[in-house]
C-alpha positions in Angstrom: 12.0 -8.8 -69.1 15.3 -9.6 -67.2 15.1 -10.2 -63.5 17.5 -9.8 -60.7 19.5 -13.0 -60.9 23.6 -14.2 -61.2 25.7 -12.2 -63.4 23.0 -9.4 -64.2 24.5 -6.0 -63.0 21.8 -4.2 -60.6 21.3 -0.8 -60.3 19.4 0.7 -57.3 18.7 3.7 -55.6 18.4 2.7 -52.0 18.1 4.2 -47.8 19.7 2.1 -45.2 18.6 3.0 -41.8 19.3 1.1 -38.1 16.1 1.4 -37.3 12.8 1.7 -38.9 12.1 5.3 -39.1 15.4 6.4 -38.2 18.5 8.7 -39.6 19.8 7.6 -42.6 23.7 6.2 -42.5 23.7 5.4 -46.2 22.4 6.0 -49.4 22.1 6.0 -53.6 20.3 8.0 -55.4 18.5 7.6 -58.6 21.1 10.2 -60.1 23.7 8.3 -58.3 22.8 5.0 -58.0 24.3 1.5 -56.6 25.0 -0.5 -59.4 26.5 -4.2 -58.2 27.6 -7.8 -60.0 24.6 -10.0 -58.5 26.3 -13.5 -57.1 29.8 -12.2 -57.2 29.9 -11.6 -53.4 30.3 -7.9 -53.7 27.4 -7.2 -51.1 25.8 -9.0 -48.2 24.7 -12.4 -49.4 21.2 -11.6 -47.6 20.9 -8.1 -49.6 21.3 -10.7 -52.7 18.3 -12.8 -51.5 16.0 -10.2 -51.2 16.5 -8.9 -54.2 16.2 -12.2 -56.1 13.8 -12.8 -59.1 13.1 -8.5 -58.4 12.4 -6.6 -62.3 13.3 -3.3 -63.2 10.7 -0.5 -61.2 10.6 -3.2 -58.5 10.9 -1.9 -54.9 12.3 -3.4 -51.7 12.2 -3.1 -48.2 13.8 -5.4 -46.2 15.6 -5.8 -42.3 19.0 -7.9 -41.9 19.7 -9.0 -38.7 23.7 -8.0 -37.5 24.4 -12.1 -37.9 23.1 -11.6 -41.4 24.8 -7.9 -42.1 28.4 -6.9 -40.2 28.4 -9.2 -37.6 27.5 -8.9 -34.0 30.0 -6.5 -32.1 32.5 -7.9 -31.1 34.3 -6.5 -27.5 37.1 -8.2 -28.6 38.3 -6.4 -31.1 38.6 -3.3 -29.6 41.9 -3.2 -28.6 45.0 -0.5 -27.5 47.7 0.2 -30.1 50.9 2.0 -28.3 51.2 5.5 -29.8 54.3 4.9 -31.6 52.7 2.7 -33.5 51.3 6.0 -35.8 54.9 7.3 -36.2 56.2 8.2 -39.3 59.9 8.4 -39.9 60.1 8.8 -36.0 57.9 11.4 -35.0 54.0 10.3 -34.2 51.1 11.6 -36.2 48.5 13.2 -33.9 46.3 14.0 -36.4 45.6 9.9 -36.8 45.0 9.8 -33.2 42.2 11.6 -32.9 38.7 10.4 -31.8 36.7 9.5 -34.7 39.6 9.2 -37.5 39.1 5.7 -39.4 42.4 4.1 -40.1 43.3 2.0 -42.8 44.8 -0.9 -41.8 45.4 -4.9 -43.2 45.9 -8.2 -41.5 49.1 -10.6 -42.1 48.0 -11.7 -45.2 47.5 -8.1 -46.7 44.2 -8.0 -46.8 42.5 -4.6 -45.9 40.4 -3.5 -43.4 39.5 -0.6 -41.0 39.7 0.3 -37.4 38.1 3.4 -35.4 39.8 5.4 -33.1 37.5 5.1 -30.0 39.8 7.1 -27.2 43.4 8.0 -26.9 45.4 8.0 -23.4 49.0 9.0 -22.4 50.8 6.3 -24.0 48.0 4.4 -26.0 45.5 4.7 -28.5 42.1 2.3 -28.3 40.8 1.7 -31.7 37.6 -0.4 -32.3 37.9 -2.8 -35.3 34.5 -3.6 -35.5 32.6 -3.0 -38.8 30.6 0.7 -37.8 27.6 -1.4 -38.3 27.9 -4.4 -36.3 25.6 -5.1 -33.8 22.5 -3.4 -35.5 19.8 -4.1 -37.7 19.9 -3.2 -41.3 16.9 -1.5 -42.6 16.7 -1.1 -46.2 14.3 0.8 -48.4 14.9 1.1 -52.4 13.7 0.8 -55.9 15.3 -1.2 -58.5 16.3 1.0 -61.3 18.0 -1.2 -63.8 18.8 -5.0 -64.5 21.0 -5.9 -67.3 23.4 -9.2 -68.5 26.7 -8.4 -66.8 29.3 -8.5 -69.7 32.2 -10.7 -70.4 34.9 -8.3 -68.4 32.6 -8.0 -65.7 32.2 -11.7 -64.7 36.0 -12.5 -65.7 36.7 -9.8 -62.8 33.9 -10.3 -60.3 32.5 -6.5 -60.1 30.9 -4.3 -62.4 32.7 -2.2 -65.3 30.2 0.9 -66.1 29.6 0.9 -70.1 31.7 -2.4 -70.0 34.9 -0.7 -69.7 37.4 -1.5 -67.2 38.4 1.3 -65.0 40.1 0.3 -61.8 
């Protein structure tokens, strides 16, 4: 019988909570499950080592502490953007100022990441670029639905190809 270790593709239906009885702010199901390269840094490195040496049927329930899941919030990085900053061809995009809307952004290097619009004033927008869920604990519930050896494609491109076909 496999067990949860590197390059075995897990699949797992899971609940993820902030607190131990609370709402829950993500999910898979068994019909639509999580499946993930194991050691290929596609989740939180904690997640990993709770699931380690887990079989197939296994379940899980676990807490990651923010230093251990998105980080502890930063005040920092909320910040004010000038509202021409959302114009396109000249005219400004109110519809990606308001409260709530996620924006997709990257750093200098290219690399993408997000940022939440938090408030909007006369002349500037404040948009929080801290992960939604730093700052709180992570409490996950789940059952390990499927282990398998992650195929060749898979570890030559770090993330898992469903049936072992590559689909990007």
């Amino acid at each position: 019988m496999i067990q949860v270790a590197p390059n075995t593709v897990v699949k797992l239906a899971y609940q993820l909570r902030n607190e131990p009885n609370g709402e829950i702010v993500d999910e898979a199901t068994a019909d639509s499950p999580f499946p993930f390269l194991f050691g290929h840094q596609n989740v939180l490195p904690k997640f990993e080592d709770n699931l380690r040496g887990k079989f197939t049927g296994s379940t899980f329930e676990f807490v990651l502490s923010p230093e251990d899941g998105y980080g502890v919030y930063d005040e920092t990085a909320v910040i004010q953007l000038a509202k021409e900053m959302f114009s396109v061809d000249g005219v400004v995009q109110e519809d990606l100022m308001a409260i709530g809307t996620i924006l997709p952004l990257q750093d200098d290097r290219g690399n993408p990441f997000q940022g939440r619009v938090v408030a909007v004033e006369n002349e500037a927008v404040t948009v929080d670029l801290n992960h939604p869920l730093a700052g709180k604990e992570l409490h996950f519930s789940g059952t390990i639905l499927d282990i398998r050896d992650a195929h060749p494609i898979e570890l030559e491109h770090g993330h898992v190809h469903e049936n072992g076909n590559h689909h990007h």
